[in-house]
LOLORO-920299 format. One line per 2 residues: number of its first residue (from 1); for each residue x, y, z of C-alpha. Coordinates in Angstrom, 2 decimals. Example, Ala and Ser with C-alpha at 12.3 -4.5 7.8 and 13.67 -1.06 7.14 Angstrom:
! residues 2
1) 12.30,-4.50,7.80  13.67,-1.06,7.14
***
This chain:
! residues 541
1) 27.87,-133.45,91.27  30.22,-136.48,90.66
3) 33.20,-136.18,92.95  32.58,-132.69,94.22
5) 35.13,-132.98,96.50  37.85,-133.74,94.66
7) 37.25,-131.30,92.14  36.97,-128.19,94.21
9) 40.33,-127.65,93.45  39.96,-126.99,89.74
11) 36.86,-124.86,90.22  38.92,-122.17,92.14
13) 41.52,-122.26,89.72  38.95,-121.84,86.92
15) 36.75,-119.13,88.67  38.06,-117.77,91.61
17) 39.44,-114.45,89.96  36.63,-112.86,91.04
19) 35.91,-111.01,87.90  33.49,-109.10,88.23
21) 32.67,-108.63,92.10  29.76,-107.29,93.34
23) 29.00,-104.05,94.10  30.57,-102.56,97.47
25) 32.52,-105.68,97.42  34.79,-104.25,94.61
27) 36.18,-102.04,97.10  37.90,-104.51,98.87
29) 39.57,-106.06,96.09  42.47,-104.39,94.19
31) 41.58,-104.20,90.63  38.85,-106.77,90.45
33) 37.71,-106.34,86.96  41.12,-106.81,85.75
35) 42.02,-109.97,88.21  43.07,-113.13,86.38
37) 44.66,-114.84,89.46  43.35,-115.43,92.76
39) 45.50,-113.38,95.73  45.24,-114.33,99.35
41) 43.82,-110.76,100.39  40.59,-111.36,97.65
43) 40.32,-115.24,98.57  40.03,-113.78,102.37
45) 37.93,-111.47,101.12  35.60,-113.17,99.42
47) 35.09,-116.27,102.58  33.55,-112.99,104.19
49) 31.00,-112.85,101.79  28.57,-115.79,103.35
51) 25.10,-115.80,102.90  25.07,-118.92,105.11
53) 25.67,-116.78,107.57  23.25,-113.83,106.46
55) 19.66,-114.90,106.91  19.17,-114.98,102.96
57) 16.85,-116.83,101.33  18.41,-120.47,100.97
59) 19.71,-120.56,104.12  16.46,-119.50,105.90
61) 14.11,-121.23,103.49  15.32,-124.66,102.57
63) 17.70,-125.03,105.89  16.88,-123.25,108.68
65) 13.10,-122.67,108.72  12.06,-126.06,107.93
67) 14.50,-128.07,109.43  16.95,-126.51,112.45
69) 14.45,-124.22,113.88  11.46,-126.19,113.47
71) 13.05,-129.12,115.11  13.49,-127.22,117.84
73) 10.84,-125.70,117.57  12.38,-122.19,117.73
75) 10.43,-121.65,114.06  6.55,-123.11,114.00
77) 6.06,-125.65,110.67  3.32,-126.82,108.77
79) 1.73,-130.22,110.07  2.14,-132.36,106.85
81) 3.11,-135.55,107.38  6.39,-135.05,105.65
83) 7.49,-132.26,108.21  10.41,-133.96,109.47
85) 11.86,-135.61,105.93  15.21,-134.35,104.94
87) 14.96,-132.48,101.21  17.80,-133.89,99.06
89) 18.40,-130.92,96.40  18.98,-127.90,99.95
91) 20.88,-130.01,101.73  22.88,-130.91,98.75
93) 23.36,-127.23,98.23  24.45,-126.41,101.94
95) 27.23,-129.30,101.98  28.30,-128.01,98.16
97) 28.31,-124.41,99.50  30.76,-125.62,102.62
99) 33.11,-126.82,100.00  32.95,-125.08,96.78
101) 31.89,-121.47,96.21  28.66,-120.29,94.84
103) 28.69,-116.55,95.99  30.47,-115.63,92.45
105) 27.30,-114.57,90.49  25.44,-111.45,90.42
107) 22.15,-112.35,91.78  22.47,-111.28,95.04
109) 19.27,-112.60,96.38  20.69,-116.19,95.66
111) 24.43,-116.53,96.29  24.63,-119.10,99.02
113) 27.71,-120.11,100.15  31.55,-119.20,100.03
115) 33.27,-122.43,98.99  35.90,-121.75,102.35
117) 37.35,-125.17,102.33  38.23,-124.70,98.52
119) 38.98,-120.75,98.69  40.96,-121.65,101.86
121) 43.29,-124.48,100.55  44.11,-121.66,97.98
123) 44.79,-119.20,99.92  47.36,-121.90,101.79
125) 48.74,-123.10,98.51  49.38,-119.35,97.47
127) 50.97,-118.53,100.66  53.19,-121.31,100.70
129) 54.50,-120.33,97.25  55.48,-116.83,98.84
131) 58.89,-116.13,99.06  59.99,-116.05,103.06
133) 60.22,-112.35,103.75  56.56,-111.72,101.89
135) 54.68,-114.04,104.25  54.11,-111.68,107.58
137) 52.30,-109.31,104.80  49.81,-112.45,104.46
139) 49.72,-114.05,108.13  47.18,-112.21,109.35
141) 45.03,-112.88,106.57  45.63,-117.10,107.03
143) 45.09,-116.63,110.60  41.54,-115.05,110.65
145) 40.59,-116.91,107.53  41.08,-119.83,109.48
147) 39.32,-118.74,112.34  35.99,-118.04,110.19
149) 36.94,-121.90,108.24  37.51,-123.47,111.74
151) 33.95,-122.41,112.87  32.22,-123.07,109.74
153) 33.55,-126.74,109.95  32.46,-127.34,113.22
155) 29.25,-126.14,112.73  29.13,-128.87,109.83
157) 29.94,-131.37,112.28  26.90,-130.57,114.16
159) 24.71,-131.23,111.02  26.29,-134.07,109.80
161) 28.97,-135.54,112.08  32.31,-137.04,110.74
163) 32.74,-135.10,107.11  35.48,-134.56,104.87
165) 38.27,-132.05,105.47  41.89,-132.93,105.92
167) 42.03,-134.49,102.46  39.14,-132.15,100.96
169) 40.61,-129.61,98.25  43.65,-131.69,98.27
171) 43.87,-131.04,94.11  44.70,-127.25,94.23
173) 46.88,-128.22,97.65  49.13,-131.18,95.71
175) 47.96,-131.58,92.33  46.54,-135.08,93.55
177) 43.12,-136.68,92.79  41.82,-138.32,95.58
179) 38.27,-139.04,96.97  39.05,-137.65,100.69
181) 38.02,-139.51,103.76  35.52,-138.77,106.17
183) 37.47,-137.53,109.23  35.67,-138.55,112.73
185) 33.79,-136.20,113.98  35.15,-135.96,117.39
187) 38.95,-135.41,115.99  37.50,-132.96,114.14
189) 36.22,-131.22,116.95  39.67,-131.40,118.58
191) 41.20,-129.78,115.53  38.87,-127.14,116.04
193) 39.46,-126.47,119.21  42.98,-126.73,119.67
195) 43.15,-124.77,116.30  41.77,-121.94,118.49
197) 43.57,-121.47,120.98  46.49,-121.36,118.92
199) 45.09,-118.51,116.81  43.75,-117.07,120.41
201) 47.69,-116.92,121.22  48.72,-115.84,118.48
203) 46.70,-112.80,117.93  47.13,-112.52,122.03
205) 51.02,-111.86,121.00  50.79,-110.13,116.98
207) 51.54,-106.93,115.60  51.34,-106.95,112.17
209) 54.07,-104.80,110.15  52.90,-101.61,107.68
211) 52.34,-103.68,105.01  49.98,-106.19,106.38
213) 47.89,-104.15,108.54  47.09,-101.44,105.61
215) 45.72,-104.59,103.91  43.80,-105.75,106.46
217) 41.99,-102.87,107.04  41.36,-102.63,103.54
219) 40.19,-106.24,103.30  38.55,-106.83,106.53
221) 35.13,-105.65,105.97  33.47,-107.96,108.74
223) 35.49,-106.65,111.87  37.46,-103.66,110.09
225) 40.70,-104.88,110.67  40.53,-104.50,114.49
227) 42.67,-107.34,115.92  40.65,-107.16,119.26
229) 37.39,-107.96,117.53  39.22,-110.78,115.98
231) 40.54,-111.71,119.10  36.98,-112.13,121.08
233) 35.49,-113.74,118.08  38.06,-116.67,118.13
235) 37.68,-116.62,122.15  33.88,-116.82,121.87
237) 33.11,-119.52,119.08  36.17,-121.68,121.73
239) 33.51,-121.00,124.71  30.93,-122.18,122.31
241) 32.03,-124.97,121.50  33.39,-126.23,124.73
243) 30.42,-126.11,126.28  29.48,-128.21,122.87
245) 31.25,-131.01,124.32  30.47,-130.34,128.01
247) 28.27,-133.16,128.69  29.35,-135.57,132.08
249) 29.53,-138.62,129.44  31.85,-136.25,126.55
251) 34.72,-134.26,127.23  33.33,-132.71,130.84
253) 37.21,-132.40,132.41  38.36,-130.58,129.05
255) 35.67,-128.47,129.08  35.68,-127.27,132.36
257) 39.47,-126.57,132.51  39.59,-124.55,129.13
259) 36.56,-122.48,129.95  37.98,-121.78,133.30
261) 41.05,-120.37,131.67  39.01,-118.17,129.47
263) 37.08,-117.03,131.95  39.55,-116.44,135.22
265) 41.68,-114.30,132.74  39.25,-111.88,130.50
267) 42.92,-110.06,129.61  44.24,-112.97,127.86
269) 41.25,-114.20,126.55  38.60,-111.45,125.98
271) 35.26,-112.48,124.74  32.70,-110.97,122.98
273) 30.49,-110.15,126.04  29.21,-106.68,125.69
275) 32.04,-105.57,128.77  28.94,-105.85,131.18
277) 26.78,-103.24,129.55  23.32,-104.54,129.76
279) 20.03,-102.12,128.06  22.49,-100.11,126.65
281) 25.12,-101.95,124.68  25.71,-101.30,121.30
283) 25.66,-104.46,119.07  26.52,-103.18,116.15
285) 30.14,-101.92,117.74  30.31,-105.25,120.26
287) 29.14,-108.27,118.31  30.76,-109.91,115.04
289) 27.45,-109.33,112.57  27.83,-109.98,109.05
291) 25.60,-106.96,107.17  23.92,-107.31,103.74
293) 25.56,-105.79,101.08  24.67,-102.32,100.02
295) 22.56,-103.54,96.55  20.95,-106.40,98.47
297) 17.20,-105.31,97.78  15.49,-108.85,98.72
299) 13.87,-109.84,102.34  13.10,-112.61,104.47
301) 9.20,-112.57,103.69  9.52,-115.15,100.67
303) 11.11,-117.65,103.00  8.66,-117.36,105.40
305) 5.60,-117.51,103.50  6.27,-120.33,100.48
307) 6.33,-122.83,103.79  4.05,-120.95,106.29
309) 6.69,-120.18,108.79  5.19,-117.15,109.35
311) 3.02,-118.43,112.10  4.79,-117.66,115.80
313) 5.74,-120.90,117.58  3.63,-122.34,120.36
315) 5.98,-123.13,122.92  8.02,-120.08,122.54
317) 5.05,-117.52,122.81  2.17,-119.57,124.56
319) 4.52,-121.10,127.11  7.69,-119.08,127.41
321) 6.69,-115.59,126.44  3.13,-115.02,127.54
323) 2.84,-116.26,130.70  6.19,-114.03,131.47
325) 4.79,-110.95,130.15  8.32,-110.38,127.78
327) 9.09,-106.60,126.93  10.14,-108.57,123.55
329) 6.82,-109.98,122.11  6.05,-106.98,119.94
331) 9.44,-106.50,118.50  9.16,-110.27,117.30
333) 5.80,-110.83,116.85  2.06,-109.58,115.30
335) -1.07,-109.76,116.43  -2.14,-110.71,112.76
337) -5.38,-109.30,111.15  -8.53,-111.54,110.33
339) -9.42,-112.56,106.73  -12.46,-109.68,107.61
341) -9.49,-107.42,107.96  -10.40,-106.95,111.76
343) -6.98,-107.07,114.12  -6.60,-110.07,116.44
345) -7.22,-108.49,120.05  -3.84,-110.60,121.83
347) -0.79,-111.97,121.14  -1.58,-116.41,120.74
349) 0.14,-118.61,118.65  -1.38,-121.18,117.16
351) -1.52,-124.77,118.31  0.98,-127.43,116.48
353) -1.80,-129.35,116.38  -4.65,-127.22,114.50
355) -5.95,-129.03,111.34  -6.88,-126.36,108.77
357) -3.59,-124.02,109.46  -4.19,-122.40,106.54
359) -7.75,-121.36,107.43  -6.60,-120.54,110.50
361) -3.42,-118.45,110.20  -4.88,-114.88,110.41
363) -6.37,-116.07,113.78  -3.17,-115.79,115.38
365) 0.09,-114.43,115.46  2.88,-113.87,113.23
367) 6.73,-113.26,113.36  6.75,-109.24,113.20
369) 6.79,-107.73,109.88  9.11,-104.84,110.70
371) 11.84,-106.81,112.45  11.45,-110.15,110.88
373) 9.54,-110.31,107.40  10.37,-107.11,105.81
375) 14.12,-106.27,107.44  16.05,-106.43,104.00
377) 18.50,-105.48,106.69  18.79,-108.18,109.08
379) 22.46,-109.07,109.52  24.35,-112.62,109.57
381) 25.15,-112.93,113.07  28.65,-114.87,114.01
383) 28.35,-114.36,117.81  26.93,-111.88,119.98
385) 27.22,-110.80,123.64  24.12,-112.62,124.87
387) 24.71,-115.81,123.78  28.56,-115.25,125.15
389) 26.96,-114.17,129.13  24.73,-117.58,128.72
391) 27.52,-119.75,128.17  29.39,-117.88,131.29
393) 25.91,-118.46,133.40  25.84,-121.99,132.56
395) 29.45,-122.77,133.32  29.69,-120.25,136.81
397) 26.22,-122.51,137.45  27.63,-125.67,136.63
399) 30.74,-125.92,138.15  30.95,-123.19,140.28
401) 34.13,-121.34,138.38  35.88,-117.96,139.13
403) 35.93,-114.70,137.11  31.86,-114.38,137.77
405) 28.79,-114.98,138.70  26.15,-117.61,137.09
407) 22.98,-114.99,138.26  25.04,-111.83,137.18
409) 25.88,-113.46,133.69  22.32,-114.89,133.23
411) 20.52,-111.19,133.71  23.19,-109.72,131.51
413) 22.50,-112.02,128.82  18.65,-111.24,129.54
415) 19.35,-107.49,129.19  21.17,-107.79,126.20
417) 19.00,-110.06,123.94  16.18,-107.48,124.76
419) 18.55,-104.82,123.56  19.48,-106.96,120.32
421) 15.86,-107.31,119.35  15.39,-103.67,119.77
423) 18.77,-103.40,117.33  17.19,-105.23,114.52
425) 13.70,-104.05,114.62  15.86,-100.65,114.59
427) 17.63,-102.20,111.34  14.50,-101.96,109.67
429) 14.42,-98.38,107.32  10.72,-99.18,106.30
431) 9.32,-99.62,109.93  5.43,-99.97,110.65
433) 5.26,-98.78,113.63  7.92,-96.66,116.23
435) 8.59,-99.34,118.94  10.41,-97.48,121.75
437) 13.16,-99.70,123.48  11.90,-101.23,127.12
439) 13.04,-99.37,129.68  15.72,-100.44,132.41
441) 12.18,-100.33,134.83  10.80,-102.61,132.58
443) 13.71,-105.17,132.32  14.03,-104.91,135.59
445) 10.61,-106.04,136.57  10.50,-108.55,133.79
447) 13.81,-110.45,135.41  12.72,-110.29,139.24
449) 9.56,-112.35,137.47  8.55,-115.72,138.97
451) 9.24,-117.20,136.06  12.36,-115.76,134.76
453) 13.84,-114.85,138.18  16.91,-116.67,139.12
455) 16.20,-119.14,141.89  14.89,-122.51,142.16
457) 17.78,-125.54,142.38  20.43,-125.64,140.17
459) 18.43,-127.71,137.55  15.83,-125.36,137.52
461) 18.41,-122.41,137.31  19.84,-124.04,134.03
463) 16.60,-124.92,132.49  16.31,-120.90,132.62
465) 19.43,-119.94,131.16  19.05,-122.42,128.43
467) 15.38,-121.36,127.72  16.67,-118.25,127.22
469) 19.24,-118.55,125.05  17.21,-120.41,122.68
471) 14.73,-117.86,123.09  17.78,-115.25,121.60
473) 18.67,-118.05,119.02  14.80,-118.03,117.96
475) 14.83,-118.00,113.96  17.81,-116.33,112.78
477) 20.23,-118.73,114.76  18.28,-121.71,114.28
479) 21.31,-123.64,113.52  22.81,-122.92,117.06
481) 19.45,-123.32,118.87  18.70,-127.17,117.06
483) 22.56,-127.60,118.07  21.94,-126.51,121.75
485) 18.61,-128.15,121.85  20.36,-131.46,121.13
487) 23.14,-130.79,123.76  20.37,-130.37,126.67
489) 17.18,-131.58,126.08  15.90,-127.98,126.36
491) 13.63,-126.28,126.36  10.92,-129.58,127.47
493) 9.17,-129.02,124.27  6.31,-131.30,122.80
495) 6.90,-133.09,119.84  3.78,-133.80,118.01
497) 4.99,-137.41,116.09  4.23,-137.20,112.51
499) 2.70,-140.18,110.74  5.14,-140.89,108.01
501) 6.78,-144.58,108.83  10.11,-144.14,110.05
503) 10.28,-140.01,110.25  7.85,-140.05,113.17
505) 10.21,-137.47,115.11  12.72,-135.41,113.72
507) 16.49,-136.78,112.79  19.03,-136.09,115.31
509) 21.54,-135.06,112.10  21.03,-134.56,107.97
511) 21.99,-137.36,105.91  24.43,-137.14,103.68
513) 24.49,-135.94,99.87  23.90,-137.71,96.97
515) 27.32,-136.63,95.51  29.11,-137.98,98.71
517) 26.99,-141.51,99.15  27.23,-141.90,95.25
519) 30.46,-141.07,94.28  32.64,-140.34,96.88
521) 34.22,-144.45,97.08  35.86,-143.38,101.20
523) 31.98,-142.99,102.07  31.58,-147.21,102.54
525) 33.35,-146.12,106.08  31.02,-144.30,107.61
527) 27.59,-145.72,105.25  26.59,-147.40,109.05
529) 26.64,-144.52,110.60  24.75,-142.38,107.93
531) 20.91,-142.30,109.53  18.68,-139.69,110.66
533) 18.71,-141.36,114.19  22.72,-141.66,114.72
535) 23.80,-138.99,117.29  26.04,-136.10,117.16
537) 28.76,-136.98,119.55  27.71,-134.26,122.08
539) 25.08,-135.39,122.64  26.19,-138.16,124.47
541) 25.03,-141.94,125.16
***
């Protein structure tokens, strides 16, 4: 792993030909089999292809399910002492995947990541070679390849903090060898943000000639080409992360100003919001989901069983769902059978604190087989309309903005994460059992609830829209949900301290690589601020 990031630049001009693409894939690349030289359309192509997005195997088995989810809590985890330890070799593997690709082979169960910082500094390098009146075939491609790099970065930031990225890939950029520096975290976050609302402008004000959008469309197989799906993705992930940095003691003003702008003028700045359809919206037209590929034959039980994530968390069923009565408990969860093969007669999770969990599992519940455990069809998901309304509920809440309502937003997010569970269990071709979607009765009683019903003070109204969007996160957003968990100190979940000296609770951010601590010389400038116990900067003092 010496030097990783300095060499990312030779690896793409080695191997990122794509030879030999797989399966549908090929059909977005023109004459893959033959390619010897990488071409901005394939590089853009081929950043689509992230199964750090799709809830594959790596991702959900040596990132998510162990670490982001259970530390929120949004995914239940075994009670070994070890529990909250950071594994070296996955998250070695995620930070390689962020900057070098590893989606190239043909074992589709285990391609991780797409390399975009290195696939991206080609695809600049290639376009700057370009001769002038050839680059507005190839804008459009920079444009929303930056838009998927921009969120993929700050989403690092959230794991790590400061991390390498002006400088990173700077061998295929200028031919020089450097070991790049560890940019703060919070200009980082500024690049990010101010990056898009520049490429909110500009696809405000584009129209693409012949040339390039024939392309696109051929090449776009995330969002089909359609420049107003690329336009409320970039306007979401902004909204996002705003309210990342929302806090009173972080970037409040900035926050507050930008989100108002997004939000007073829904012409300008559409958003990926479902257009205030609520039981009935369609999230497979409305939100940006990344599918599985066609030959993708694996599912999610594998990750779920090797580390007993199978079990349903407490909190989330026991103290959320339960006592609510939520139309969604048996699209996400089981009842479980008994070792005597007799079925459990309720819906209970077991308690973070049982001793033999093993002995014990088949007392309780379990993540639901048709949606969860055996969906070979569960899509990546980049943003969806739910998680957009909470973010409106929390800002109309919070500071009391135009262009809606905090109540109206927070029951439209409710309505749609019951529809998107119904969408994946739906997802499912080898289905159990027929679960019939709730009913608008049903949602409706479920929301004018004492304990999901919006009133209470203002507190208490935000403790509800942010218990419910991690509710939406649950597993296959864990990322996002340990992210927002960090942000607001909800859901008030109990932490059950391990006894392992010095990983009593788990890490407020992952530690950095062995190929960055080891060999990376720039990392002496931020070795102070590499332990499990620094804080993201949004989350404040």
């Amino acid at each position: 792993m010496k030097k990783t990031l300095i060499k990312i630049g030779c690896f793409i001009a080695l191997s990122i030909g794509l030879a030999g693409c797989k399966g549908e894939l090929d059909d977005y690349y023109i004459d893959p089999d033959k390619t010897s030289n990488p071409t901005i359309e394939k590089l853009f192509s081929s950043i689509l292809d992230n199964n750090r997005v799709r809830p594959n195997y790596s991702e959900m088995r040596e990132i998510v399910l162990p670490m982001c989810a259970a530390f929120c809590q949004t995914a239940a985890s075994d009670n070994k002492e070890e529990r909250y330890l950071q594994p070296a070799n996955p998250v070695q593997s995620l930070w390689n995947d962020y900057y070098t690709p590893s989606n190239q082979g043909t074992d589709l169960n285990y391609n991780t990541g797409n390399g975009i910082v290195a696939q991206y500094r080609t695809m600049e390098r290639l376009y700057r070679e370009l001769p002038l009146d050839e680059r507005p075939n190839f804008t459009i491609f920079m444009k929303a390849g930056q838009a998927l790099l921009l969120d993929q970065t700050a989403q690092m930031v959230d794991m790590f903090g400061d991390i390498p990225f002006t400088e990173a890939g700077s061998l295929d950029i200028d031919n020089t060898i450097s070991n790049a520096k560890f940019d703060d975290q919070r200009m980082l976050y500024d690049t990010v943000l101010v990056g898009l609302k520049d490429l909110a402008d500009w696809f405000t004000a584009t129209t693409p000639n012949a040339i390039a959008t024939a392309s696109f469309n051929a090449q776009d197989y995330l969002m089909k080409g359609s420049i107003d799906k690329w336009r409320r993705y970039i306007n979401s992930i902004r909204l996002r992360y705003l309210m990342r940095i929302s806090r009173s003691d972080v970037e409040e003003a900035r926050a507050k100003t930008e989100i108002q702008e997004i939000l007073a003028n829904p012409i300008l700045y559409p958003l990926v919001d479902g257009d205030g359809i609520g039981d009935n919206y369609s999230p497979a037209s409305t939100d940006i989901l990344l599918y599985q590929l066609t030959n993708y034959t694996n599912t999610p039980m594998n990750s779920f069983t090797e580390i007993r994530a199978q079990m349903a968390p407490e909190y989330m069923l026991n103290k959320v769902m339960l006592p609510s009565n939520d139309p969604r408990i048996p699209f996400m969860f089981d009842k479980n059978t008994r070792t005597d093969k007799t079925p459990n007669r309720w819906y209970q999770a077991m308690s973070q604190t049982e001793v033999r969990q093993t002995d014990s599992m088949n007392n309780y519940s379990i993540w639901d087989s048709t949606t969860y455990l055996t969906n070979g069809k569960l899509p990546g998901i980049y943003m969806s309309a739910a998680e957009v309304n909470f973010l409106k509920a929390e800002a109309f809440e919070r500071w009391g903005l135009t262009g809606g309502t905090a109540q109206g937003s927070y029951e439209l997010g409710i309505r749609q994460a019951i529809a998107f569970i119904n969408f994946l269990n739906k997802q499912n071709p080898s289905a159990r059992e027929a679960l019939p979607q709730p009913s608008t009765a049903t949602v409706s009683a479920f929301i004018s609830g004492a304990n999901i019903a919006y009133t209470g003070t203002s507190t208490e109204k935000l403790e509800k829209i942010y218990i419910q969007k991690w509710l939406h996160f649950n597993i296959l957003q864990g990322r996002q949900a340990w992210a927002e968990y960090r942000r607001t100190g909800y859901p008030r979940i109990t932490v059950i301290p391990s006894a392992r000296a010095g990983y009593e609770l788990p890490p407020n951010r992952f530690l950095y690589p062995a190929s960055e601590t080891g060999y990376n010389s720039s990392y002496e400038a931020v070795r102070a601020k590499n332990t499990r116990d620094a804080k993201i900067f949004w989350m404040g003092e």
